[in-house]
VMD Tcl script that draws the C-alpha trace (Angstrom):
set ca {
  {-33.59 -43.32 -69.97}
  {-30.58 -45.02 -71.71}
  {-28.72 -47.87 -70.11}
  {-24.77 -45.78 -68.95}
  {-23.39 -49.53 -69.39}
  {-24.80 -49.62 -72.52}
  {-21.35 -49.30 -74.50}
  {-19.11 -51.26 -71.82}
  {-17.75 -54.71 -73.65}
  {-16.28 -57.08 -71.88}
  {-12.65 -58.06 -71.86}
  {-11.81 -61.56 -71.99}
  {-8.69 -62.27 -69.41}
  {-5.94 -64.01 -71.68}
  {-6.76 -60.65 -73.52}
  {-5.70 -58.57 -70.79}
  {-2.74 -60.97 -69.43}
  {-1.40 -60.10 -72.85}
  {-1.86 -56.30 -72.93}
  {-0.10 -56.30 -69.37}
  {2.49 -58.75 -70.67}
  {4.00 -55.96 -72.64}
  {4.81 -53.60 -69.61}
  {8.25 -52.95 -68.01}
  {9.16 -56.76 -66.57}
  {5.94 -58.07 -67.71}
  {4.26 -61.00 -64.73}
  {5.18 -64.39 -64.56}
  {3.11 -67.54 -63.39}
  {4.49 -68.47 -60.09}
  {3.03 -70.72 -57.02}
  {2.81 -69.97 -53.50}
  {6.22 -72.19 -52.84}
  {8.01 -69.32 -54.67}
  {7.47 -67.27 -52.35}
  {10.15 -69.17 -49.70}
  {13.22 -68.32 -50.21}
  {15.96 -71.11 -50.73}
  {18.92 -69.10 -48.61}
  {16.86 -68.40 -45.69}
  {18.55 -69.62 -42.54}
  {16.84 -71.97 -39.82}
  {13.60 -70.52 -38.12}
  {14.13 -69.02 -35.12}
  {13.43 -70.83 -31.86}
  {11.79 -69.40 -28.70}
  {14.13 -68.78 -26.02}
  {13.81 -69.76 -22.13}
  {15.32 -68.47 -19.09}
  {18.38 -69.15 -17.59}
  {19.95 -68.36 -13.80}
  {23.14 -67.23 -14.11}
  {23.82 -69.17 -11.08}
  {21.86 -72.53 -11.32}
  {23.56 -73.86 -8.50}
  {23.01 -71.00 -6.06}
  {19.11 -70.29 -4.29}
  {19.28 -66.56 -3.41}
  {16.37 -67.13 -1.07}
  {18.24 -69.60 1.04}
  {18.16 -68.99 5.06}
  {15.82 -66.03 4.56}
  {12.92 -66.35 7.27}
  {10.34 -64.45 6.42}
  {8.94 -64.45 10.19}
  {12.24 -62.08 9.94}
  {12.94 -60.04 7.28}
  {15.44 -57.68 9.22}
  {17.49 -61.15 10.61}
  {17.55 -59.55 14.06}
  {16.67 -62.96 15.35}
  {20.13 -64.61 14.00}
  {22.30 -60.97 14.93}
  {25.18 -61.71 16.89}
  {25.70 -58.79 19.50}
  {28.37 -56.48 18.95}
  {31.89 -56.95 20.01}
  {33.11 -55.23 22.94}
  {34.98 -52.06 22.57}
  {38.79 -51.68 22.28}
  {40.71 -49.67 25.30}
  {41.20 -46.70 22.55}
  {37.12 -46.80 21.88}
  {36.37 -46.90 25.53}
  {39.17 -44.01 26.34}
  {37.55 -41.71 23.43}
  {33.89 -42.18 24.63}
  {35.15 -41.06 28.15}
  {36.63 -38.15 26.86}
  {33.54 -37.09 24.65}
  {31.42 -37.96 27.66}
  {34.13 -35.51 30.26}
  {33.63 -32.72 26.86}
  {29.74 -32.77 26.78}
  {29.62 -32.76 30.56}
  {32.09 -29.68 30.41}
  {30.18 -28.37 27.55}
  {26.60 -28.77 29.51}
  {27.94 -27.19 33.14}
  {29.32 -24.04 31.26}
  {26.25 -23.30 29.70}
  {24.00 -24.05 33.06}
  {26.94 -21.82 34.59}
  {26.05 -18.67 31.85}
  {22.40 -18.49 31.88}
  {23.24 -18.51 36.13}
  {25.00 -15.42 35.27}
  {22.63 -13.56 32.72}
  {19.73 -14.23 34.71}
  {21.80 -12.74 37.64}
  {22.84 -9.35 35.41}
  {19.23 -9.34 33.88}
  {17.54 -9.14 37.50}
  {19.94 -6.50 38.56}
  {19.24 -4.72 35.45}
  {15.80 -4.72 36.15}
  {16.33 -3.89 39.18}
  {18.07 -0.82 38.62}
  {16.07 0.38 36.18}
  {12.93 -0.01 38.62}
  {15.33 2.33 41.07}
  {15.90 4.85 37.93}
  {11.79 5.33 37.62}
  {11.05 5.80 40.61}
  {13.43 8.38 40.70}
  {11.99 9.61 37.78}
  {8.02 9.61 38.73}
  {9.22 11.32 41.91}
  {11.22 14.17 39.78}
  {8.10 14.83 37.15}
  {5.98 16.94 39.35}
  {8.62 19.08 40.74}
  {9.92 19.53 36.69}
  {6.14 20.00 35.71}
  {5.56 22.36 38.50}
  {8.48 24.16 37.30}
  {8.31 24.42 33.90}
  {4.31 25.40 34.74}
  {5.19 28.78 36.57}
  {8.03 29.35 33.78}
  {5.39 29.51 31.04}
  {2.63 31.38 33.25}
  {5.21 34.29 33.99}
  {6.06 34.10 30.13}
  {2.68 34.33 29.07}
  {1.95 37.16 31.61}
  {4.92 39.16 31.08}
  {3.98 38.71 26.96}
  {0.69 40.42 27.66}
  {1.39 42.46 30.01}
  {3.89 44.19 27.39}
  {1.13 44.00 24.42}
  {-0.96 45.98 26.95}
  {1.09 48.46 27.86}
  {2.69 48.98 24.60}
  {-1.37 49.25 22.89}
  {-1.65 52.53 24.58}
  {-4.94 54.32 25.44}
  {-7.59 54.15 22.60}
  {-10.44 56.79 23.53}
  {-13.54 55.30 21.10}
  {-12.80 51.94 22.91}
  {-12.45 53.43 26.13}
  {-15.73 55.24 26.02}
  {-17.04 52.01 24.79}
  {-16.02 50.09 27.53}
  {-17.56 52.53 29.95}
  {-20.89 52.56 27.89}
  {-21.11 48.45 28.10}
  {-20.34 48.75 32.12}
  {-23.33 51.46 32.78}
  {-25.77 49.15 31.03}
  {-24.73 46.86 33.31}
  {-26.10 48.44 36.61}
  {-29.04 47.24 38.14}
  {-31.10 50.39 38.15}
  {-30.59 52.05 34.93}
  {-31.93 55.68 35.88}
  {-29.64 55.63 39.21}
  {-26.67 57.76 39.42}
  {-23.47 56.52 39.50}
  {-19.46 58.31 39.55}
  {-16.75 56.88 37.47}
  {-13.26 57.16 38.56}
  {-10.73 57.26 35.68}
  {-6.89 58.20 35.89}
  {-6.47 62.57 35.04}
  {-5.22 61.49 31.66}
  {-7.82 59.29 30.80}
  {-10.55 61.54 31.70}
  {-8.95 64.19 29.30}
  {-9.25 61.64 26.31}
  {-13.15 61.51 27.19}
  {-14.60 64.59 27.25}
  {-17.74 64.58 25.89}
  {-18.16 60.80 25.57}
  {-19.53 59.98 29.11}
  {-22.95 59.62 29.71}
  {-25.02 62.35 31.13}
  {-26.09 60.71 34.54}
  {-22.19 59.11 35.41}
  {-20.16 61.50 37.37}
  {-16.88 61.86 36.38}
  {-14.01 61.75 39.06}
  {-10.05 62.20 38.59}
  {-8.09 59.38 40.64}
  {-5.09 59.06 40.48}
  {-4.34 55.73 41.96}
  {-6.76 54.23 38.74}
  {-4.35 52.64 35.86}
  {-3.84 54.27 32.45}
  {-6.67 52.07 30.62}
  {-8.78 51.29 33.94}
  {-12.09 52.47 35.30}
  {-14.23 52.32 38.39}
  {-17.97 52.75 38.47}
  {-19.55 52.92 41.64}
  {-23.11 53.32 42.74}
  {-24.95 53.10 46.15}
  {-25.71 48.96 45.54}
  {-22.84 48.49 42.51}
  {-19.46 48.70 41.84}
  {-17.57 47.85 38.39}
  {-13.84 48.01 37.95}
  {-11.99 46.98 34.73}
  {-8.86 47.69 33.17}
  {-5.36 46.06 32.03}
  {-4.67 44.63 35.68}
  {-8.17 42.97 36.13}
  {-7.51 41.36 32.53}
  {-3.89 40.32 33.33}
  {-5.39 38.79 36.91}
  {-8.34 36.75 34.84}
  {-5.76 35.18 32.47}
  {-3.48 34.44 35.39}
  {-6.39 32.31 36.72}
  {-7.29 30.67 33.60}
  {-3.57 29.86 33.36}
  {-3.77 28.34 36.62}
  {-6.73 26.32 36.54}
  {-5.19 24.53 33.00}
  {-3.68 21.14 33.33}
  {-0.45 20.56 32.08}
  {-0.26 18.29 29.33}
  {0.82 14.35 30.16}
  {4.42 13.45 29.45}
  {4.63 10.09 27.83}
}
mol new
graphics top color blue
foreach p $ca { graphics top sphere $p radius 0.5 }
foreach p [lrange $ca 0 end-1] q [lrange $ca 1 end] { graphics top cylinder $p $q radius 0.2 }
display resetview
């Protein structure tokens, strides 16, 4: 492997000094005094602290024991006639000030217990009045509801099939099946069910039966229904159902 250093030659300096001696300005032997300059002013001198006041200790009569000087306070001069005639009057105005308001919470708490008072008095009145209202207003809507009914009834007119039907449901109802039994139906009613009886009920025309109404009788049984029984059920029902509380 060849030697990289091989073709380096050295440079002797006085060599170089000249080749750099032919540059812009060129260098110049010069000592380290050179390097002073001969204009410079005196060197600068540390400085030192100075009181603006020498003559005056800031610390003087200070006693630490008390920082506040409560110990060397003189007490306060007495008041002038004008200070002690204002601080009677603001006394006289507070005093004032302080018996008025005692004197208005006397008188609210006075109106607020007679306010309470009378509107204890007002529901009493008013507990004593609800039943007699609710009573009231109780039969109002049982004579509505009735009345209501009573015209869908009346108005539905006789319908023979559910007539016949009703009469059918009744005589299944008797104790003894096979046993005879008469039904009692108003003359018109008993025109509308011809034919639709059953063979072992006895017919009868009576007058003082309801459009609608029937009556079977037997020798141990007797079934009535019609328009009035139905209005006298719902009357009950109506009867036996609370009224709703009032809050």
């Amino acid at each position: 492997m060849s030697d990289p250093f091989a073709t380096a030659r050295s440079v002797d300096v006085g060599a170089l000094g000249a080749a750099m001696s032919g540059m812009r300005g060129g260098f110049a032997e010069s000592g380290l005094e050179g390097l002073a300059r001969s204009d410079a002013g005196p060197a600068p001198e540390p400085r030192h602290f100075r009181p603006a006041t020498p003559g005056h200790n800031p610390t003087s009569g200070w006693d630490p024991f008390d920082p506040m000087g409560e110990r060397g306070r003189q007490p306060a001069p007495p008041a002038s006639e004008s200070e002690q005639a204002f601080d009677a009057l603001e006394a006289a105005r507070a005093e004032g000030f302080a018996e008025g308001m005692a004197a208005g919470e006397r008188m609210a708490a006075t109106r607020g217990a007679a306010n309470d008072e009378a509107l204890a008095r007002l529901a009493t009145a008013l507990e004593a009045f609800a039943p007699l209202e609710r009573e009231t207003l109780a039969a109002r809507l049982r004579q509505t509801v009735l009345y209501l009914v009573t015209r869908m009834v009346g108005e539905a007119g006789i319908a023979p099939d559910r007539l016949a039907a009703r009469i059918d449901s009744a005589v299944q109802l008797l104790a003894d099946p096979s046993e005879s039994a008469s039904l009692r139906l108003h003359p018109d009613d008993l025109a509308l069910l011809q034919g639709r009886v059953p063979p072992r009920v006895l017919t009868i025309a009576d007058a003082g039966v309801e459009r609608g109404g029937f009556r079977i009788e037997t020798r141990t049984t007797a079934i009535e229904d019609g328009p009035s029984a139905w209005l006298a059920q719902l009357a009950a029902a109506i009867e036996r159902a609370p009224m709703p509380a009032l809050d």
